[in-house]
VMD Tcl script that builds the backbone (N, CA, C; Angstrom):
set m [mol new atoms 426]
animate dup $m
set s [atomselect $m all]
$s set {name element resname resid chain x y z} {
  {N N UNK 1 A 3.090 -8.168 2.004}
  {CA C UNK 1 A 2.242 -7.302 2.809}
  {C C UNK 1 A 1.073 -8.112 3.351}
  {N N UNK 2 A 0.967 -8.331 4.813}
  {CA C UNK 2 A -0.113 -8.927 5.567}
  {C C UNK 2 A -1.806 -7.917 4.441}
  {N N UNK 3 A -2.281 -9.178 4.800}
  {CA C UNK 3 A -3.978 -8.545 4.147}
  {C C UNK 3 A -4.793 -8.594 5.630}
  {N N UNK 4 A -5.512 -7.842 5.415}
  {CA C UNK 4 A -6.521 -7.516 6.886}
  {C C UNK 4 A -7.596 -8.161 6.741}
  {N N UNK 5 A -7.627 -9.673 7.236}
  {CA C UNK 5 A -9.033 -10.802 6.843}
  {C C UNK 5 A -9.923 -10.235 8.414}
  {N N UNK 6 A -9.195 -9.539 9.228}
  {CA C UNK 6 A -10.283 -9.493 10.111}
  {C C UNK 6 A -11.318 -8.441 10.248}
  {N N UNK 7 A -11.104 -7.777 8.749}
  {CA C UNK 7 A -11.842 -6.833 8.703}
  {C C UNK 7 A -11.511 -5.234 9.023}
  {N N UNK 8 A -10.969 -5.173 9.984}
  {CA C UNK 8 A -10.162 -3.982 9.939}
  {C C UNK 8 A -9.109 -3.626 9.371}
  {N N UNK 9 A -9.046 -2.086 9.237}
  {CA C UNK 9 A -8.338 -1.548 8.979}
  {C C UNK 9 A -6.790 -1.731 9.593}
  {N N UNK 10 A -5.429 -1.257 8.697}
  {CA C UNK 10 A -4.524 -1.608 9.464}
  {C C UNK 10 A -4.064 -0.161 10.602}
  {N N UNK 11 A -3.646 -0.852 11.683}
  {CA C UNK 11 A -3.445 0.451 12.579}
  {C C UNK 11 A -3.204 1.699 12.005}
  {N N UNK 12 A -3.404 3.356 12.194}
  {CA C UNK 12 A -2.785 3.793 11.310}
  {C C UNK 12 A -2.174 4.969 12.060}
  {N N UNK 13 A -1.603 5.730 11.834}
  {CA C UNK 13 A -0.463 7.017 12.641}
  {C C UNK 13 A -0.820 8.491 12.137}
  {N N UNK 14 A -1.055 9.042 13.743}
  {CA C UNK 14 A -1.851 10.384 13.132}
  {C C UNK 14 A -0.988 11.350 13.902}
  {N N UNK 15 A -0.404 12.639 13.277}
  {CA C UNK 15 A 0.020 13.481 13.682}
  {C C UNK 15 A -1.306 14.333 15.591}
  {N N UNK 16 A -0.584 14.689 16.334}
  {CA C UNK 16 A -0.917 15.392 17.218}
  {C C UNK 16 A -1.892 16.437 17.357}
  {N N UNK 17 A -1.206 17.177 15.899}
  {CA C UNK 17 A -1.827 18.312 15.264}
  {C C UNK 17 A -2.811 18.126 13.972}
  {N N UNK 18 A -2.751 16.884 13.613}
  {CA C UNK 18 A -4.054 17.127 12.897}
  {C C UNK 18 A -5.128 15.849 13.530}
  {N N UNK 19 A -4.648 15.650 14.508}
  {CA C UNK 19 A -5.711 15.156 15.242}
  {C C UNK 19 A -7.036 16.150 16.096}
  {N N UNK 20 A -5.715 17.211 16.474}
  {CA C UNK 20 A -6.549 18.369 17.238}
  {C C UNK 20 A -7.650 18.843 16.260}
  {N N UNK 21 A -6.420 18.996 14.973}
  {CA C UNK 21 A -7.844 20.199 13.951}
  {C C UNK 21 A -8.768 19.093 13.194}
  {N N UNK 22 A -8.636 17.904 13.133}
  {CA C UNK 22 A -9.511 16.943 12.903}
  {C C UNK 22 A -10.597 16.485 14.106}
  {N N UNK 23 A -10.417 16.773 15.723}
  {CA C UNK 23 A -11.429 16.468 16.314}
  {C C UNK 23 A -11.817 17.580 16.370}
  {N N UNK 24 A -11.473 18.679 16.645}
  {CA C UNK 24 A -12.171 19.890 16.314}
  {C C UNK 24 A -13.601 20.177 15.402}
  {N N UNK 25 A -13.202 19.716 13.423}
  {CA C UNK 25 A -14.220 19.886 13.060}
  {C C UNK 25 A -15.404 18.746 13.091}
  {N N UNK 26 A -14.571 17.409 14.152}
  {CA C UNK 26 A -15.665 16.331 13.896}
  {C C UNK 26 A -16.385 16.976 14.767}
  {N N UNK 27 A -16.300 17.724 15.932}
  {CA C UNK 27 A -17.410 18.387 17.362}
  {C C UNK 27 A -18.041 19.434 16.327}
  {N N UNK 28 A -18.050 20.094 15.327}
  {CA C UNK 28 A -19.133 20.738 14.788}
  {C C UNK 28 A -20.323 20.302 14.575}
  {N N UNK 29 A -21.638 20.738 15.011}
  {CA C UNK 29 A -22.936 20.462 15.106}
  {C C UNK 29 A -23.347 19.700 13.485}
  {N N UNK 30 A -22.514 20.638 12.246}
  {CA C UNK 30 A -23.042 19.814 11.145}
  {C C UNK 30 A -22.929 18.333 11.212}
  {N N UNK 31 A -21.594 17.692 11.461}
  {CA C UNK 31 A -20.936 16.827 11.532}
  {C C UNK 31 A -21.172 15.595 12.170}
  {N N UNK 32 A -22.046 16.322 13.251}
  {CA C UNK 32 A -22.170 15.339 14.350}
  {C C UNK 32 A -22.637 13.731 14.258}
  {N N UNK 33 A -23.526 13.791 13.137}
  {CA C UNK 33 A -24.416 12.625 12.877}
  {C C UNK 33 A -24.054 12.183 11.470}
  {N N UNK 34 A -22.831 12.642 11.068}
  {CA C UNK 34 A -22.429 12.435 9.653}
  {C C UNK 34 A -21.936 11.236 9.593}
  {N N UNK 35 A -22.522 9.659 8.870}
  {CA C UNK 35 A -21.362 8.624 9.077}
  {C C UNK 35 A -20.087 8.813 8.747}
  {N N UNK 36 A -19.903 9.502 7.697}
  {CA C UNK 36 A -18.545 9.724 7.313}
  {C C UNK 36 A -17.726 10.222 8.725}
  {N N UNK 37 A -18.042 11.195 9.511}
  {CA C UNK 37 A -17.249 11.592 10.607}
  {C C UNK 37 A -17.468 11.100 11.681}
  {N N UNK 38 A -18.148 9.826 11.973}
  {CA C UNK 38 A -18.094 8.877 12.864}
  {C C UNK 38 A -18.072 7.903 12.388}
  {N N UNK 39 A -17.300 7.672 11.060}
  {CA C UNK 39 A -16.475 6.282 10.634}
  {C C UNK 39 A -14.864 7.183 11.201}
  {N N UNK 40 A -14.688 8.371 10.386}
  {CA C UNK 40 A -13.001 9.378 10.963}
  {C C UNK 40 A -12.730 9.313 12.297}
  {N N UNK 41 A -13.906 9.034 13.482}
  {CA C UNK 41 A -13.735 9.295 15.062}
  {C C UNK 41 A -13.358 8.061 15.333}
  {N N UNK 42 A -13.781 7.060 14.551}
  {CA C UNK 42 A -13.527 5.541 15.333}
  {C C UNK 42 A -12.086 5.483 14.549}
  {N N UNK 43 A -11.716 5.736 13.321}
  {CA C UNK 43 A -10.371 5.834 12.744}
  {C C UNK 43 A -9.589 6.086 14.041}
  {N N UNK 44 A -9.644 7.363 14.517}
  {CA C UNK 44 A -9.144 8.473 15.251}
  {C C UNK 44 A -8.724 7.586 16.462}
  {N N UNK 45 A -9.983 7.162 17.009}
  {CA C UNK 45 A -9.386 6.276 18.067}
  {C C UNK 45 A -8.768 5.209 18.549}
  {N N UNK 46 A -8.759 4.721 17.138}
  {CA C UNK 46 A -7.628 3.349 17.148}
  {C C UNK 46 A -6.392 4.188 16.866}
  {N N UNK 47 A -6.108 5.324 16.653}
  {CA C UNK 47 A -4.881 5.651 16.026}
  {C C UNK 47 A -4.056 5.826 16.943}
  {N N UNK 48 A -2.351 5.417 16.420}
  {CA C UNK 48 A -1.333 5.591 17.546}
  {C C UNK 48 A -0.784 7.457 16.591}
  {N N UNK 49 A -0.609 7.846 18.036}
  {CA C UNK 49 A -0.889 9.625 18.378}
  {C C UNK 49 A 0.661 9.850 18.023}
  {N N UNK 50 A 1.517 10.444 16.870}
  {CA C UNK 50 A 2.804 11.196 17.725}
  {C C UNK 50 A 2.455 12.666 17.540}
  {N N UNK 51 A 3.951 12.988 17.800}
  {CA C UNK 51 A 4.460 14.504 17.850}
  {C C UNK 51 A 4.897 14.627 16.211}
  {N N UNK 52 A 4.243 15.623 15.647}
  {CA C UNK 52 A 4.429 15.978 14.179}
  {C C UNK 52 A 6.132 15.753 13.781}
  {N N UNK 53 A 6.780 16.248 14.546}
  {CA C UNK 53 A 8.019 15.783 14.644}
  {C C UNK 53 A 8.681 14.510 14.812}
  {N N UNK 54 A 8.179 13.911 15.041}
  {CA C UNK 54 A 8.246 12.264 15.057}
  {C C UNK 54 A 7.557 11.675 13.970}
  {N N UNK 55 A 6.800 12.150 13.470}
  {CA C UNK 55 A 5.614 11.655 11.980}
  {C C UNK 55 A 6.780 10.735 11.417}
  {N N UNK 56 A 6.712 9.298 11.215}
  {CA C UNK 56 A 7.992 8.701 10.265}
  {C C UNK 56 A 7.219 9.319 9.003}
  {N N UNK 57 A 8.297 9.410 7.568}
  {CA C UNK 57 A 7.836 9.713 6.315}
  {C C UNK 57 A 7.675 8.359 5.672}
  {N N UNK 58 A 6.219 8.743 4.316}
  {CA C UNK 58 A 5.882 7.762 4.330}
  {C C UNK 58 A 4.310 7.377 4.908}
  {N N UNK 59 A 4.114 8.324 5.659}
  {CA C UNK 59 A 2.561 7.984 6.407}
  {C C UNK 59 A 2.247 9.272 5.703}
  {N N UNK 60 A 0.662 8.810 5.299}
  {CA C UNK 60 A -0.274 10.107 4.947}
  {C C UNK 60 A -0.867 10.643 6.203}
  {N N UNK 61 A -0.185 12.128 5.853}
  {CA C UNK 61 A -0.567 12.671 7.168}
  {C C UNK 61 A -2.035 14.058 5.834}
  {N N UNK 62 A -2.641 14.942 6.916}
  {CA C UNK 62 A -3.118 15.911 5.974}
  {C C UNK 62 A -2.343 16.480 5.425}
  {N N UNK 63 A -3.133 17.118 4.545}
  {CA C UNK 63 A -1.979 17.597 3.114}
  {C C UNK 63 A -1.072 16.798 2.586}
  {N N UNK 64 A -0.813 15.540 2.423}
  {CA C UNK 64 A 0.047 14.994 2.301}
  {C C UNK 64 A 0.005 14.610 0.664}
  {N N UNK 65 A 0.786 14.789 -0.421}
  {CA C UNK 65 A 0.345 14.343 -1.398}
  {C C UNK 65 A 0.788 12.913 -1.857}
  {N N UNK 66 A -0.299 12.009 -2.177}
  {CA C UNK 66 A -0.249 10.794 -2.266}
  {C C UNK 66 A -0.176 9.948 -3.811}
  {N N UNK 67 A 0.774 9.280 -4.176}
  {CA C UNK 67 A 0.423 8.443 -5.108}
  {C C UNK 67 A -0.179 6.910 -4.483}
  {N N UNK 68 A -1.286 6.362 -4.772}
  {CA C UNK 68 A -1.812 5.142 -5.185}
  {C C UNK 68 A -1.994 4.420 -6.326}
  {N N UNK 69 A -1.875 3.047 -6.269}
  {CA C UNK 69 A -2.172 2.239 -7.552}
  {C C UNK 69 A -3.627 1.728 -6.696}
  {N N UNK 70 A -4.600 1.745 -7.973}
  {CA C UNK 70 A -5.745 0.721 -7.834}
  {C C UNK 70 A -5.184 -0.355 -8.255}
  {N N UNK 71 A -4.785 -1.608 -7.333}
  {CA C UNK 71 A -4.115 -2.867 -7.753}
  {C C UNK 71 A -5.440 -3.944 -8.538}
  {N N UNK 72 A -6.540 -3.244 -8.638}
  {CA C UNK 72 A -7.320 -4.127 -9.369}
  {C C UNK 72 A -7.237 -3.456 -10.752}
  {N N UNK 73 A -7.512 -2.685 -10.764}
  {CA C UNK 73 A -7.565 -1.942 -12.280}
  {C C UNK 73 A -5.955 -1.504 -12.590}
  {N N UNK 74 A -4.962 -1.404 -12.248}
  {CA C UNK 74 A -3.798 -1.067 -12.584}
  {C C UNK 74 A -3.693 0.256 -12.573}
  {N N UNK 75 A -4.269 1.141 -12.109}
  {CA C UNK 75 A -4.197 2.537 -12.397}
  {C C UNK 75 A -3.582 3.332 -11.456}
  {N N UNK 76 A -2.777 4.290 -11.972}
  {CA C UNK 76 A -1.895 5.335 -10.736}
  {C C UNK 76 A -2.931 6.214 -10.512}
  {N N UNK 77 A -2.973 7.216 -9.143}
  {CA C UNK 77 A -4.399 7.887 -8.515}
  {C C UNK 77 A -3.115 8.687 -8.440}
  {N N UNK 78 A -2.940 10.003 -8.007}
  {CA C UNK 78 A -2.636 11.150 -7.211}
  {C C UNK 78 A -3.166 11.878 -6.696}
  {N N UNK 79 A -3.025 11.907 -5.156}
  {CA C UNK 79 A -4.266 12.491 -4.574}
  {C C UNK 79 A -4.034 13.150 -3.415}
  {N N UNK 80 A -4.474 14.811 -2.927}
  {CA C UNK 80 A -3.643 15.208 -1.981}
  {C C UNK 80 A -4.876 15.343 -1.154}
  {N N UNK 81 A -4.429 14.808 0.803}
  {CA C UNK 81 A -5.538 14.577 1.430}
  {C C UNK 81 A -6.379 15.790 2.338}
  {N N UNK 82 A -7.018 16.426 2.396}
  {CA C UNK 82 A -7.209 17.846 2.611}
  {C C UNK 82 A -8.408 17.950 3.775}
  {N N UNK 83 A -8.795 19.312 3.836}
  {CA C UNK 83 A -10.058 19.073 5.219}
  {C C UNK 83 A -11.162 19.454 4.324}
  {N N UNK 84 A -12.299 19.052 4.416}
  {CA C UNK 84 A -13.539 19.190 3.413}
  {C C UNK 84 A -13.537 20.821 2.923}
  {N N UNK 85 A -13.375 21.631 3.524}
  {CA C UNK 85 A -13.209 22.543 2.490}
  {C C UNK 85 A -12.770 23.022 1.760}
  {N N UNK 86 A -11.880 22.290 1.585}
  {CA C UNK 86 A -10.313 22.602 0.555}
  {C C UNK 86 A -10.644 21.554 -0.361}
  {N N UNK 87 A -11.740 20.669 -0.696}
  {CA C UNK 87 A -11.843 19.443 -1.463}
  {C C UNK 87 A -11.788 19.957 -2.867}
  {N N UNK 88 A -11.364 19.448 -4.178}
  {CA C UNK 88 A -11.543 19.820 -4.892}
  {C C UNK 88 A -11.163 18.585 -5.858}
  {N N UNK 89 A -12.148 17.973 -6.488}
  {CA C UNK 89 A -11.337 16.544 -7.271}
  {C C UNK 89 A -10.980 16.737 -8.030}
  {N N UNK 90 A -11.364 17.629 -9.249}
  {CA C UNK 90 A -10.913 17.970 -10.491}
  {C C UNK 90 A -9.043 18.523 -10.366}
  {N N UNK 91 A -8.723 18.878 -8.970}
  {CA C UNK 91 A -7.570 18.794 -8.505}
  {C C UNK 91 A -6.391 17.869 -7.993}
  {N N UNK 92 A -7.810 16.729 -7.717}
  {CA C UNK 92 A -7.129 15.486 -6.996}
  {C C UNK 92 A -7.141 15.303 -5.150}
  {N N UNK 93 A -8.028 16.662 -5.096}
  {CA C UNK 93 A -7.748 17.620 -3.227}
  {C C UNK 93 A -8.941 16.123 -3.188}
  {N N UNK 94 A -8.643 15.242 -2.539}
  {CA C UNK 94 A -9.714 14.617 -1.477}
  {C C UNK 94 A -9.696 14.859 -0.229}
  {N N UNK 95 A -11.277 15.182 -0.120}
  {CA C UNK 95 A -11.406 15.183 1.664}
  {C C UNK 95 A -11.838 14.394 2.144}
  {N N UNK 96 A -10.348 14.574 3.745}
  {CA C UNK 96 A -10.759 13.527 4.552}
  {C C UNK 96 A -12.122 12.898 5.303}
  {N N UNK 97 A -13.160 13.208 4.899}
  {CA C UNK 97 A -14.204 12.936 5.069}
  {C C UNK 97 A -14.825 11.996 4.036}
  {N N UNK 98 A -14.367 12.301 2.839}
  {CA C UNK 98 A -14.634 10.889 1.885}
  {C C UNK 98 A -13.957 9.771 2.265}
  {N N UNK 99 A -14.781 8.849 1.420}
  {CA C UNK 99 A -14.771 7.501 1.720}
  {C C UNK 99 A -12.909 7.055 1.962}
  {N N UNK 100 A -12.986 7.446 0.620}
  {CA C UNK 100 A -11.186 7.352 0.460}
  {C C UNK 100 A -10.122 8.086 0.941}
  {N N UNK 101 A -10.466 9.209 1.543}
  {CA C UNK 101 A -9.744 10.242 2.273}
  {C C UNK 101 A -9.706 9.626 4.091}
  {N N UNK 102 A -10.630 9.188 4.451}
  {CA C UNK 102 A -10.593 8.690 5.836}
  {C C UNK 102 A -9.652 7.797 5.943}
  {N N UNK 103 A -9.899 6.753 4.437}
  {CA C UNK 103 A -9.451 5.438 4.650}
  {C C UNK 103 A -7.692 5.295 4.100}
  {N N UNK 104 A -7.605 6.485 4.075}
  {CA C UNK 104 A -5.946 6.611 3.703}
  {C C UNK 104 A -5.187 7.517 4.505}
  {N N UNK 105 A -6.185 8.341 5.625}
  {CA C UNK 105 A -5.246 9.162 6.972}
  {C C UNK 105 A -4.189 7.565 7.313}
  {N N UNK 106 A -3.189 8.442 7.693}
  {CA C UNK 106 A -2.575 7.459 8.610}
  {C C UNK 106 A -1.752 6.012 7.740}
  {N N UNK 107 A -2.157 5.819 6.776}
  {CA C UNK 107 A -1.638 4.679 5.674}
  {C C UNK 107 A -0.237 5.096 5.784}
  {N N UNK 108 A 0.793 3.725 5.327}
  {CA C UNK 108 A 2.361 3.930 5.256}
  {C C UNK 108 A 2.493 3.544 3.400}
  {N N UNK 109 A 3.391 3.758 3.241}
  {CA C UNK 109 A 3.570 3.105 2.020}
  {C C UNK 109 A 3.801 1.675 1.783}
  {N N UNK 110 A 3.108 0.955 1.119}
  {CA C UNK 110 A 3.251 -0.571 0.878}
  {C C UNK 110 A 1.935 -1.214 1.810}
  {N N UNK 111 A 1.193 -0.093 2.638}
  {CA C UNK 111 A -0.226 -0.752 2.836}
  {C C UNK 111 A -1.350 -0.307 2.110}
  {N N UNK 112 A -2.532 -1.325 1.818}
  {CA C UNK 112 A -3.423 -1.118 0.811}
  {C C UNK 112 A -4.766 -1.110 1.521}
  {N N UNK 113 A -5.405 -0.819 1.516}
  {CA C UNK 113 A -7.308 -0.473 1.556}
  {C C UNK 113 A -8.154 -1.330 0.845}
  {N N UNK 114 A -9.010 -2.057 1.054}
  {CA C UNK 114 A -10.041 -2.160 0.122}
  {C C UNK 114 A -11.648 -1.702 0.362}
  {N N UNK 115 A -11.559 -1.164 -0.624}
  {CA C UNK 115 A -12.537 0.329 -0.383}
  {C C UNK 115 A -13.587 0.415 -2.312}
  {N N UNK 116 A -14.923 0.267 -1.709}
  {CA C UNK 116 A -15.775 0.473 -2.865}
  {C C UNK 116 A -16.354 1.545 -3.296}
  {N N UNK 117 A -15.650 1.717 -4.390}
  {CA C UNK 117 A -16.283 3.215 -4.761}
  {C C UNK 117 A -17.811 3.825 -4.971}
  {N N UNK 118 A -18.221 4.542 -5.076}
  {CA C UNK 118 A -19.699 5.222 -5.046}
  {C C UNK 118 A -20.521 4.072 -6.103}
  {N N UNK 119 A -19.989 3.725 -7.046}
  {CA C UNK 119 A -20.875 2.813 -8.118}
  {C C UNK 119 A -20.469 1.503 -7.755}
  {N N UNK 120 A -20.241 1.164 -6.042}
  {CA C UNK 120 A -20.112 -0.143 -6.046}
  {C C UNK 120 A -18.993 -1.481 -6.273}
  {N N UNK 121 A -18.107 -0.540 -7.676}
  {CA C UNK 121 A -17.185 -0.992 -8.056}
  {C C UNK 121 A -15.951 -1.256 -6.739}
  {N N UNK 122 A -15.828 -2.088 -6.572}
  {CA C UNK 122 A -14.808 -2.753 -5.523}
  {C C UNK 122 A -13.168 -2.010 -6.038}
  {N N UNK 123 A -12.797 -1.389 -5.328}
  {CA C UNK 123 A -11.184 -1.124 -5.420}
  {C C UNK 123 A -10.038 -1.187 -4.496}
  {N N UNK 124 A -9.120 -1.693 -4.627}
  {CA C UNK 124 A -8.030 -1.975 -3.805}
  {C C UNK 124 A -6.687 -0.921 -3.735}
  {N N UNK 125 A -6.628 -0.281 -2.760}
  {CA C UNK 125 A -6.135 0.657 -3.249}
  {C C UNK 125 A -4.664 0.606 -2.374}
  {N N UNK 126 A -3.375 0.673 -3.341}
  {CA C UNK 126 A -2.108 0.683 -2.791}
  {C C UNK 126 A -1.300 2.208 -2.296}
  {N N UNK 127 A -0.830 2.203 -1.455}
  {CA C UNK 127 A -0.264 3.503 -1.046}
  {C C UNK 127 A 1.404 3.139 -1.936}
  {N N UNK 128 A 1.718 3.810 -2.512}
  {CA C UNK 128 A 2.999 3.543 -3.678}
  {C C UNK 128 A 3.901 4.600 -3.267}
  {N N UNK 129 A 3.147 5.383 -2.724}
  {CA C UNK 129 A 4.335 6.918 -2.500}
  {C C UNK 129 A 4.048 8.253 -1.550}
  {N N UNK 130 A 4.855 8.598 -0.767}
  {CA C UNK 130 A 4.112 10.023 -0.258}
  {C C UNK 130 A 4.970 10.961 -0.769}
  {N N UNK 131 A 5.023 11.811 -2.006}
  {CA C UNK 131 A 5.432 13.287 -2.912}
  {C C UNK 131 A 5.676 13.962 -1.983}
  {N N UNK 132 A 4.627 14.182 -1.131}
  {CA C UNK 132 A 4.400 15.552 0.166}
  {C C UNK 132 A 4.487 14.870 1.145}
  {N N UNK 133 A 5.206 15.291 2.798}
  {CA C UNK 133 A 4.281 15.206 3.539}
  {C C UNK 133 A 4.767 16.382 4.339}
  {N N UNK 134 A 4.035 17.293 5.235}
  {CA C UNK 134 A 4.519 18.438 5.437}
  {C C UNK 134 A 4.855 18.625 6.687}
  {N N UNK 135 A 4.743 17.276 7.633}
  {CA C UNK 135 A 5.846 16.813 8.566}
  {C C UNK 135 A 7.454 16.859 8.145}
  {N N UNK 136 A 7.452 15.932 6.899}
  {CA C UNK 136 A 8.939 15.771 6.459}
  {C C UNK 136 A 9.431 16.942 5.850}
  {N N UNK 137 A 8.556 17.327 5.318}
  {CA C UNK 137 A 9.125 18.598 4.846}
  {C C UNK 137 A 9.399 19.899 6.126}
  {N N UNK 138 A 8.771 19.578 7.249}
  {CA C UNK 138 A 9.158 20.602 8.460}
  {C C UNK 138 A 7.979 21.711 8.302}
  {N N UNK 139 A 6.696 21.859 7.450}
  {CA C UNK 139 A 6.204 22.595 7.376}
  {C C UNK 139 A 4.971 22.641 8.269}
  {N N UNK 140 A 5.023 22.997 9.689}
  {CA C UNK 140 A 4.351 22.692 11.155}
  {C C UNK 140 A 3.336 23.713 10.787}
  {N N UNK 141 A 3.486 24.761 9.851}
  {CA C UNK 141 A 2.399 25.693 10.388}
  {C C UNK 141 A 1.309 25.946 9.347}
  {N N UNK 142 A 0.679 24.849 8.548}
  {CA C UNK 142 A -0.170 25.363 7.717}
  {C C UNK 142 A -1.461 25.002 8.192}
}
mol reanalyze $m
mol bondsrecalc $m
mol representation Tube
mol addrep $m
């Protein structure tokens, strides 16, 4: 797996439809000046766009439930990617507005992140699996 020395992120693939309901709540007045949702807009705009129906499986799309390994610490994560109000960690619901929720829209399996958590601690984080994704599963209308 190529590593990203130039600093960016690797391209990443965003459904049609949750691009809509993702620029949607980035134009809310709360939002507007939030880095978190103008780190998601610049995501957004590097992203190559399909038709939910075209989504290959394998990409975290929303809702998508995700296994990761932290390849530094060895640890399996499960984590399903959600819209901030549905967040719930004690569930595993990350929202795409966290650090780690932005930075895993759009991920395939076998690409990794490196992403520092709130205490600094440096983590590398592997995409190992998508459980869900509700493209593949055909489920267009949630």
């Amino acid at each position: 797996m190529s590593s990203h020395h130039s600093g960016l992120p690797p391209s990443i693939v965003v459904s049609s439809r949750d691009l809509a309901r993702l620029e949607a709540m980035l134009e809310s007045p709360a939002l507007s000046r939030h880095p978190a949702a103008i780190a998601l807009s610049d995501e957004l705009g590097r992203a190559r766009i399909v038709a939910p129906e075209q989504m290959p499986e394998g990409v975290v799309t929303m809702h998508s439930r995700v296994e990761c390994e932290d390849e530094l610490q060895h640890e399996l994560h499960t984590l399903t990617l959600v819209y901030p109000h549905e967040a719930d960690v004690e569930r595993g619901r990350v929202s795409v507005l966290a650090p780690v929720g932005s930075a895993l829209l759009g991920l395939s399996v076998g690409q990794s992140i490196d992403w520092q958590a709130p205490a600094g601690r440096n983590l590398r984080l592997r995409v190992t699996a998508v459980h869900y994704q509700p493209e593949a599963a055909g489920d267009f209308h949630r």
